[in-house]
VEXLO-794727 format. One record per residue: x, y, z of N, C-alpha, C, O in turn; residue in three letters. Coordinates in steps of 0.05 Angstrom, whole numbers, plus 5000, padded with zeros to 4 digits. Layout:
N
ATOM  npx  npy  npz capx capy capz  cpx  cpy  cpz  opx  opy  opz resn
ATOM    X    Y    Z    X    Y    Z    X    Y    Z    X    Y    Z  Ala
...
END
This chain:
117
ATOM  npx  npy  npz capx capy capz  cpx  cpy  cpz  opx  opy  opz resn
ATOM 4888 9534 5830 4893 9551 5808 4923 9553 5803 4932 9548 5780  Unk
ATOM 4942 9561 5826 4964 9560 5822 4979 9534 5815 5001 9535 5806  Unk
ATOM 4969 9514 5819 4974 9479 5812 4970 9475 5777 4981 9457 5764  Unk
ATOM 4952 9494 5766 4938 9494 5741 4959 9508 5723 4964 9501 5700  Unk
ATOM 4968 9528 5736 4985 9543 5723 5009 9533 5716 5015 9530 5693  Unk
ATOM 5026 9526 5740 5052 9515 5745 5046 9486 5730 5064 9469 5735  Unk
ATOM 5035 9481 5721 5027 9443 5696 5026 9460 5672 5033 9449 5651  Unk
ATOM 5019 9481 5670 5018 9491 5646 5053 9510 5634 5066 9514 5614  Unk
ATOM 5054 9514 5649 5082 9517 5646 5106 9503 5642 5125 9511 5630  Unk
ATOM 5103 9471 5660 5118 9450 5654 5109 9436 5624 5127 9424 5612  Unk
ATOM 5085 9437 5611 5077 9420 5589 5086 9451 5566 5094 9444 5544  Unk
ATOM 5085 9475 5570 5095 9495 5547 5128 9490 5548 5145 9490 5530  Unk
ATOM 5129 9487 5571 5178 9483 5577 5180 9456 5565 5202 9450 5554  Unk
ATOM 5159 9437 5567 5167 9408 5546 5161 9410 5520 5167 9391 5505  Unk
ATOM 5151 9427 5513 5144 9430 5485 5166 9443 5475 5163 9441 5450  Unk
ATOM 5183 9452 5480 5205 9467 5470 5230 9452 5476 5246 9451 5457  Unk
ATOM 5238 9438 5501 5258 9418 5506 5250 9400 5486 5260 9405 5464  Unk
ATOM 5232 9377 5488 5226 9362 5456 5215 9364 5436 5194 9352 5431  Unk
ATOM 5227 9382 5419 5208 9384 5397 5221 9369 5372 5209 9366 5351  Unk
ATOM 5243 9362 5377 5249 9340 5359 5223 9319 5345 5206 9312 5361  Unk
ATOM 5220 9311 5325 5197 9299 5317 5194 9304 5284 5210 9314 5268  Unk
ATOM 5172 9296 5279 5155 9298 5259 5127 9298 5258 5112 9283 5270  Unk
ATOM 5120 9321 5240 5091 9340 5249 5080 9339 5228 5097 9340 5211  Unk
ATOM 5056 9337 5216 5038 9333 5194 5017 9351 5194 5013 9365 5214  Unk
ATOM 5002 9353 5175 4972 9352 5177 4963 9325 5152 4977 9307 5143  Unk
ATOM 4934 9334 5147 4919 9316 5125 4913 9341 5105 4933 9342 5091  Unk
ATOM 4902 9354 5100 4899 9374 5078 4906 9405 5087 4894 9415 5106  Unk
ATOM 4920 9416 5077 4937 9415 5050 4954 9402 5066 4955 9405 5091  Unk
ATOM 4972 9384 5052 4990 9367 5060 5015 9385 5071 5032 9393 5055  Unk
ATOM 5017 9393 5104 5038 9410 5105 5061 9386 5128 5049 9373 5145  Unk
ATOM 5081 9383 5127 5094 9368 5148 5125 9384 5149 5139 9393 5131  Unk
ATOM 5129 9383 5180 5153 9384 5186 5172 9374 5199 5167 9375 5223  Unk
ATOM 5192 9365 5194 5208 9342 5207 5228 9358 5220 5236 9378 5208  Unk
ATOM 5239 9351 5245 5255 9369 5269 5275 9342 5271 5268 9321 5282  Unk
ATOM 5298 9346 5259 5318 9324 5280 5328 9329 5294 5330 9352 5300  Unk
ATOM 5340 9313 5307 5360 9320 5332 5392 9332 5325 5408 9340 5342  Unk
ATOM 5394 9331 5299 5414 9338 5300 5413 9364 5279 5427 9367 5259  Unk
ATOM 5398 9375 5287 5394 9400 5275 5387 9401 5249 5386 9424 5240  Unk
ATOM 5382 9386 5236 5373 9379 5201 5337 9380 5200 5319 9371 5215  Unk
ATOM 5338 9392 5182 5301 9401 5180 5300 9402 5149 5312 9415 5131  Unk
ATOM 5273 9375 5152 5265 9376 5118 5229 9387 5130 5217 9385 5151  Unk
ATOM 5223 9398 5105 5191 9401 5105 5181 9399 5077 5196 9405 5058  Unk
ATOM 5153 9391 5073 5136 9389 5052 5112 9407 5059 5097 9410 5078  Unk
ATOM 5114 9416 5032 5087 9437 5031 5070 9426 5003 5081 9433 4982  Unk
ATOM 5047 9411 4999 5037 9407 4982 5058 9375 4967 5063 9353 4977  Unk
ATOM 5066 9388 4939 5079 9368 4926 5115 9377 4925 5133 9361 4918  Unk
ATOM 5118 9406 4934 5144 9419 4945 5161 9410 4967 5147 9412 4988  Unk
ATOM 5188 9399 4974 5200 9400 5000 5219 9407 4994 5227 9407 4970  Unk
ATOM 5232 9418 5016 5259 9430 5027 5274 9429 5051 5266 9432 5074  Unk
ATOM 5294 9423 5042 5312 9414 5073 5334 9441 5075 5342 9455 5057  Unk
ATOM 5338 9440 5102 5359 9456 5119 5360 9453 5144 5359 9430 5151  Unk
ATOM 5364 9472 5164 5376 9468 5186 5346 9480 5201 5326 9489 5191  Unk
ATOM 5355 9476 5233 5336 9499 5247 5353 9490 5276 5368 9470 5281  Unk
ATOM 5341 9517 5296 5345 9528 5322 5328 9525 5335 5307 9523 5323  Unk
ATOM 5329 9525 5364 5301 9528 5382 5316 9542 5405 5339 9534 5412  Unk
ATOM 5303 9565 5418 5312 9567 5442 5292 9602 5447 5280 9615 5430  Unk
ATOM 5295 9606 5470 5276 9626 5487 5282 9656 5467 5265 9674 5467  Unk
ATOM 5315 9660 5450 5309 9680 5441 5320 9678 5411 5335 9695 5399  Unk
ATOM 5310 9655 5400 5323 9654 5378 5321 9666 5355 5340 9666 5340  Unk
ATOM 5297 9679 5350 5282 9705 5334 5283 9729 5344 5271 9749 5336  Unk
ATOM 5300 9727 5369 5299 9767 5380 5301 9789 5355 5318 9790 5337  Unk
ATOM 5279 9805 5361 5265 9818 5380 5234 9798 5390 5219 9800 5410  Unk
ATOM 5233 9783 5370 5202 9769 5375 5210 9744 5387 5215 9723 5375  Unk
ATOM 5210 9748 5416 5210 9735 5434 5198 9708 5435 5210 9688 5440  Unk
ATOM 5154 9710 5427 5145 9699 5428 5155 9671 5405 5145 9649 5411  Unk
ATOM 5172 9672 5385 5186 9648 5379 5204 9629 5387 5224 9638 5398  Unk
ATOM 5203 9601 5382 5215 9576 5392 5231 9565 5381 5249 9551 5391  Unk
ATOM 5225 9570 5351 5238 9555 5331 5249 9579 5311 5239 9601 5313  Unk
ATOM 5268 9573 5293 5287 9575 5272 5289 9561 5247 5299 9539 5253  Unk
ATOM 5284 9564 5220 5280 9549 5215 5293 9564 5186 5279 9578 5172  Unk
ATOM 5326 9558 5179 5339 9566 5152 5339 9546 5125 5353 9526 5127  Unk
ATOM 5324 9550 5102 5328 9533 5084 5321 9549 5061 5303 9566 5061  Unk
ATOM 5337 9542 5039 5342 9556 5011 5347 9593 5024 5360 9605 5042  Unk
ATOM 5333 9598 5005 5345 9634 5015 5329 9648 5032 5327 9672 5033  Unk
ATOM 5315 9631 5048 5303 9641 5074 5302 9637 5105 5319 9622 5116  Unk
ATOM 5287 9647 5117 5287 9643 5144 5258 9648 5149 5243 9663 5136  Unk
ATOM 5251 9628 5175 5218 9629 5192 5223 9624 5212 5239 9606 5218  Unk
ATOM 5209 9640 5230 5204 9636 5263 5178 9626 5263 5158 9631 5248  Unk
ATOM 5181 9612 5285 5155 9605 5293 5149 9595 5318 5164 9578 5325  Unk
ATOM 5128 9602 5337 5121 9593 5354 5105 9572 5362 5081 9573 5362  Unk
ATOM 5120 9548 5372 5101 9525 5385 5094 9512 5402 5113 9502 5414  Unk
ATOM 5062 9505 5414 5056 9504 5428 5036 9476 5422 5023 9469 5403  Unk
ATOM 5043 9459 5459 5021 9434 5454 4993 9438 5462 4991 9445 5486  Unk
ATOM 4970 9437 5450 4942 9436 5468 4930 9401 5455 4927 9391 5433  Unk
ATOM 4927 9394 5480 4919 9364 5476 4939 9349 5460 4964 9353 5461  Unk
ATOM 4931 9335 5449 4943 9315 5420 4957 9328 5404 4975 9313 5395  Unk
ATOM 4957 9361 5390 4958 9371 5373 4976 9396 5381 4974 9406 5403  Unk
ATOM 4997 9405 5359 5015 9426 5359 5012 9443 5342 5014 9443 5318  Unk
ATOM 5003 9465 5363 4999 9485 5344 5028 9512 5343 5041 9524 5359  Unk
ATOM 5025 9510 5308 5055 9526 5294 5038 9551 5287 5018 9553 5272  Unk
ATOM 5053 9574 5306 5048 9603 5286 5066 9615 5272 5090 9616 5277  Unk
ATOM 5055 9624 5256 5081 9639 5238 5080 9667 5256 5059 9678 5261  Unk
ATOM 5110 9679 5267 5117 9696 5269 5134 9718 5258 5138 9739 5270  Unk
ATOM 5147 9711 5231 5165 9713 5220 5177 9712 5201 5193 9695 5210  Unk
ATOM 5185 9717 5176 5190 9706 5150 5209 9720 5140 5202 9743 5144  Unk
ATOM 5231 9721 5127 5252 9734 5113 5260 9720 5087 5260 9695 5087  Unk
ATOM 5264 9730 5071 5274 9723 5044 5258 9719 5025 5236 9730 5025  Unk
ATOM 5268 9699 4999 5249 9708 4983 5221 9691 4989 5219 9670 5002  Unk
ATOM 5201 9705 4976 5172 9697 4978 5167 9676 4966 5149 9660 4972  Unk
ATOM 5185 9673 4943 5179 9643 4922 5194 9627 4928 5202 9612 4911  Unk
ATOM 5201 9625 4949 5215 9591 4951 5200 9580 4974 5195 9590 4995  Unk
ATOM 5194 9553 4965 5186 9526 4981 5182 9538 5015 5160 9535 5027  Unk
ATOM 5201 9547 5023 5194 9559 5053 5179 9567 5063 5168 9561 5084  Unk
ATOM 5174 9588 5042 5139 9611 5050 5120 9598 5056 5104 9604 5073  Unk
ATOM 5119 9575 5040 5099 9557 5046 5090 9541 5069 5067 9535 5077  Unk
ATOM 5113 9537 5075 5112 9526 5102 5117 9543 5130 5112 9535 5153  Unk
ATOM 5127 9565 5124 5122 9589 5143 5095 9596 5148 5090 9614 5132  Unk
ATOM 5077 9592 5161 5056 9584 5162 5033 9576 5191 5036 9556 5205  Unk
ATOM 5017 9592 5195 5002 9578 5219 4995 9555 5215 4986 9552 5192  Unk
ATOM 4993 9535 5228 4982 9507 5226 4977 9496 5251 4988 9501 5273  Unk
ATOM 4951 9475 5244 4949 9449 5265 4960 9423 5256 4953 9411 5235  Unk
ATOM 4979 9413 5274 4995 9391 5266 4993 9366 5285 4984 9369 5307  Unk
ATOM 5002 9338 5275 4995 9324 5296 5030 9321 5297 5044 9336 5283  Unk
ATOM 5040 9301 5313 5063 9295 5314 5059 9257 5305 5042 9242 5313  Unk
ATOM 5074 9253 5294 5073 9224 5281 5096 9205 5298 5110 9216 5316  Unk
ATOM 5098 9181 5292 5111 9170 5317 5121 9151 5281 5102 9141 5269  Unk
ATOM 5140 9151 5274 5160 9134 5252 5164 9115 5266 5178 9097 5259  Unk
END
């Protein structure tokens, strides 16, 4: 049990050291692209938007439970992510600014795969 745990903690601590990538679904078309150098575009539907994002253990304090950062047009989203199997799952924890821009949209719970470009 304690072997079960301690693997589950090394695969949640790699999910956050690499999350650089690019993440999709198939319907509604949601994707988000993480570079390495801090540049973040996403598509929501036939909408995208690029800006920046953060990752780190308290980058949304007080809400801990987030990983990610994610600033573009006149907003901000936290979100928490996590690997189970094949698939990354994004929760929305978080949302600031305005409601009508492209972001909201993608602030968002989702199941994503990660795509390999």
């Amino acid at each position: 049990m304690r072997l079960l745990f301690y693997l589950l903690l090394v695969v949640s601590s790699h999910v956050c050291a690499d999350l650089a990538g690019h993440y999709s679904s198939l319907r509604p078309m949601l994707a988000h692209t993480f570079n390495a150098d801090n540049r973040y575009k996403g598509r929501f539907e036939a909408q995208t938007i690029e800006g920046i994002w953060e990752q780190g253990a308290n980058v949304c304090e007080p809400f801990n439970e987030a990983s990610i950062k994610i600033y573009a047009g006149s907003g901000q989203c936290c979100l928490a992510v996590k690997q189970l199997g094949d698939r990354y799952i994004f929760s929305k924890i978080l949302f600031s600014g305005d409601y009508k821009t492209q972001l909201y949209g993608l602030c968002s719970h989702a199941v994503l795969e990660r795509r390999v470009d």
